[in-house]
C-alpha positions as CSV (number, residue, x, y, z in Angstrom):
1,X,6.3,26.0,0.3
2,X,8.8,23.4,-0.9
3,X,8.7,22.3,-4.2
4,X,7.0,25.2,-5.6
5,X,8.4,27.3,-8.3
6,X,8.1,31.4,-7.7
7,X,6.2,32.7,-10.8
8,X,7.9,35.8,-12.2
9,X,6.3,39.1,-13.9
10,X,6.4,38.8,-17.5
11,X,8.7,42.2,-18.8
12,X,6.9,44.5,-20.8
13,X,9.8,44.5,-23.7
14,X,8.1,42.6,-25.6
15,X,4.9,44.2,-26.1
16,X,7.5,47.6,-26.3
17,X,9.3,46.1,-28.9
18,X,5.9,45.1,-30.7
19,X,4.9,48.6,-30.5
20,X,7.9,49.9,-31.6
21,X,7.8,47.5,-34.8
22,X,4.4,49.2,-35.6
23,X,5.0,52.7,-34.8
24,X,7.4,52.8,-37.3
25,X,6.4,51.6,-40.2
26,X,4.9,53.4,-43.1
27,X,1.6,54.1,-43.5
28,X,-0.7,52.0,-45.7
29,X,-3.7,49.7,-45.9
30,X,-2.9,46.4,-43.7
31,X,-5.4,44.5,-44.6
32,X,-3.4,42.3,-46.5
33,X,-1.3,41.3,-43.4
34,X,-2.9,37.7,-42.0
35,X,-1.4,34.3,-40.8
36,X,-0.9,33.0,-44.3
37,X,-2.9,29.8,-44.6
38,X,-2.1,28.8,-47.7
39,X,0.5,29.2,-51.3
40,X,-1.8,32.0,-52.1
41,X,-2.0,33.8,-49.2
42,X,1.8,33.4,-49.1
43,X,2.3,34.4,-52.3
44,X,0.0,38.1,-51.5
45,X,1.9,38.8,-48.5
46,X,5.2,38.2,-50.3
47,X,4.3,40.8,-52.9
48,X,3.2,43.5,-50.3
49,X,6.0,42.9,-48.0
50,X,8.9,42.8,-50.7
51,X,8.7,46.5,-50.9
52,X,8.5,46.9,-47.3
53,X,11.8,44.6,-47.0
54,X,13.8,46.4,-48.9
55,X,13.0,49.8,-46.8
56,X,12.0,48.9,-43.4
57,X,14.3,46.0,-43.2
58,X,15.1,45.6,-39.6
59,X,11.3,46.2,-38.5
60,X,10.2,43.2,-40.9
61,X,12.7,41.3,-39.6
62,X,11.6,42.1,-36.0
63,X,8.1,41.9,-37.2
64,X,8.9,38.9,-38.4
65,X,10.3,37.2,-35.4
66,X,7.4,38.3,-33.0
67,X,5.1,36.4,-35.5
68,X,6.7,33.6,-36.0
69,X,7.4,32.9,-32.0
70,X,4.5,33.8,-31.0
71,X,2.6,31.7,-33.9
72,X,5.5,28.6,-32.1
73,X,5.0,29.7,-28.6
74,X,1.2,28.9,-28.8
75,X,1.6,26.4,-31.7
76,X,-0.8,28.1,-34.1
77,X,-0.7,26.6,-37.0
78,X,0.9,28.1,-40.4
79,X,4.7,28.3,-39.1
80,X,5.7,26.6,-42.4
81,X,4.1,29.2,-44.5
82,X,6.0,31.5,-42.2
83,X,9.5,29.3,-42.9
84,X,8.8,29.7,-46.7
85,X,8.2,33.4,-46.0
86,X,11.2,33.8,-44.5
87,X,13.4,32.6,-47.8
88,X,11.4,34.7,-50.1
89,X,11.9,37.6,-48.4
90,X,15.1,37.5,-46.6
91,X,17.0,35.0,-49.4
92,X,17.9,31.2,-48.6
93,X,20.4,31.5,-46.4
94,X,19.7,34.5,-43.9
95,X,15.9,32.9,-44.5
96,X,16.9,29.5,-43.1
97,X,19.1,31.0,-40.2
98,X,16.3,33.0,-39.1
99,X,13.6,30.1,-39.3
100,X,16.5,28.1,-37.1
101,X,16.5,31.1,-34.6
102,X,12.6,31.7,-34.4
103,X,11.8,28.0,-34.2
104,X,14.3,27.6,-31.7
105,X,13.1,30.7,-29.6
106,X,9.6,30.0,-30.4
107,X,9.5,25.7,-29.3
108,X,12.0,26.8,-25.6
109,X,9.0,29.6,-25.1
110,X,6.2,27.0,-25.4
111,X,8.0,24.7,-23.0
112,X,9.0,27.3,-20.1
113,X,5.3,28.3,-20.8
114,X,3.8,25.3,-20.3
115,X,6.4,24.8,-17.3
116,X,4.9,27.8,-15.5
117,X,1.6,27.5,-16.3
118,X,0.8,24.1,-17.2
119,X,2.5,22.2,-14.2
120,X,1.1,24.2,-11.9
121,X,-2.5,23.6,-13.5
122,X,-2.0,20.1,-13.7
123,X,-1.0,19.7,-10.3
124,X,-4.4,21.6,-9.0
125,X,-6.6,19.9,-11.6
126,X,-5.6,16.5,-10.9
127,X,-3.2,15.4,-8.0
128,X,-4.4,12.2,-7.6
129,X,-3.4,10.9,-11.5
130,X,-0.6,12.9,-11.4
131,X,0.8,10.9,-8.4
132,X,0.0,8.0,-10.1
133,X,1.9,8.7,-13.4
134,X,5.0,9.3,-11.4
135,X,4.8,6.1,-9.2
136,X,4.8,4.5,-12.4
C-alpha cells in the first residue's frame, strides 16, 4: 500500500542492556530505588546511590539513562527530580551534559513512538476528522 510506513521489530538491546545493568550490580535491599516524587525522596536515593556511584559508575550511569528515557519516552512524570539527580551524583557539569543527552534521546523516542504507533491509530480511529484537519 502507498503511503504506509513498514513497522520494524523493536531490537532486544535494550532490554539486554537493562539486564546487563542489573546483573551486575551488587547485592542489597532495593527498596529504596522508586521514581523520586519529591526533595525527599531525591534526597534518599541520593544517599543510597552515592556509594554505588563511586563503585559501579558506568552501570549507574547506564542505569541512569534507561530511567530517565524511558521516564521521557512515555512522559511520566518526575524527570526533573531525575535532572537534579543527575548533578548530585555525577557533579554539575557531567550532570547537565547527561540530562542534555537523556532529554534529547528520551523527547526524539517519544516522537518516533508516537510516529509509529500513534499515526497509524489515529488514522484507524478517526479518518474522517483526520481528513478534515488536513484540508484545513
Amino acid at each position: 500500500m502507498e503511503g504506509r510506513e513498514e513497522v520494524k521489530e523493536p531490537k532486544p538491546s535494550f532490554l539486554l542492556g537493562l539486564a546487563g545493568v542489573y546483573l551486575t550490580m551488587p547485592a542489597s535491599d532495593y527498596s529504596f530505588l522508586k521514581f523520586p516524587r519529591s526533595l525527599e525522596d531525591l534526597q534518599l536515593l541520593r544517599d543510597h546511590l552515592e556509594s554505588y556511584t563511586s563503585d559501579y559508575t558506568i552501570q549507574v550511569l547506564l542505569g541512569y539513562c534507561v530511567v530517565y528515557i524511558f521516564m521521557q519516552t512515555f512522559m511520566i512524570p518526575g524527570t526533573v527530580f531525575m535532572s537534579l539527580l543527575a548533578g548530585a551524583l555525577f557533579g554539575v557539569f557531567k550532570g547537565v551534559a547527561l540530562v542534555v543527552f537523556t532529554a534529547t534521546a528520551g523527547a526524539s523516542s517519544c516522537y518516533f513512538l508516537s510516529k509509529v504507533v500513534g499515526r497509524p491509530l489515529v488514522f484507524s480511529l478517526w479518518p474522517d476528522k483526520l481528513s478534515f484537519f488536513q484540508a484545513q
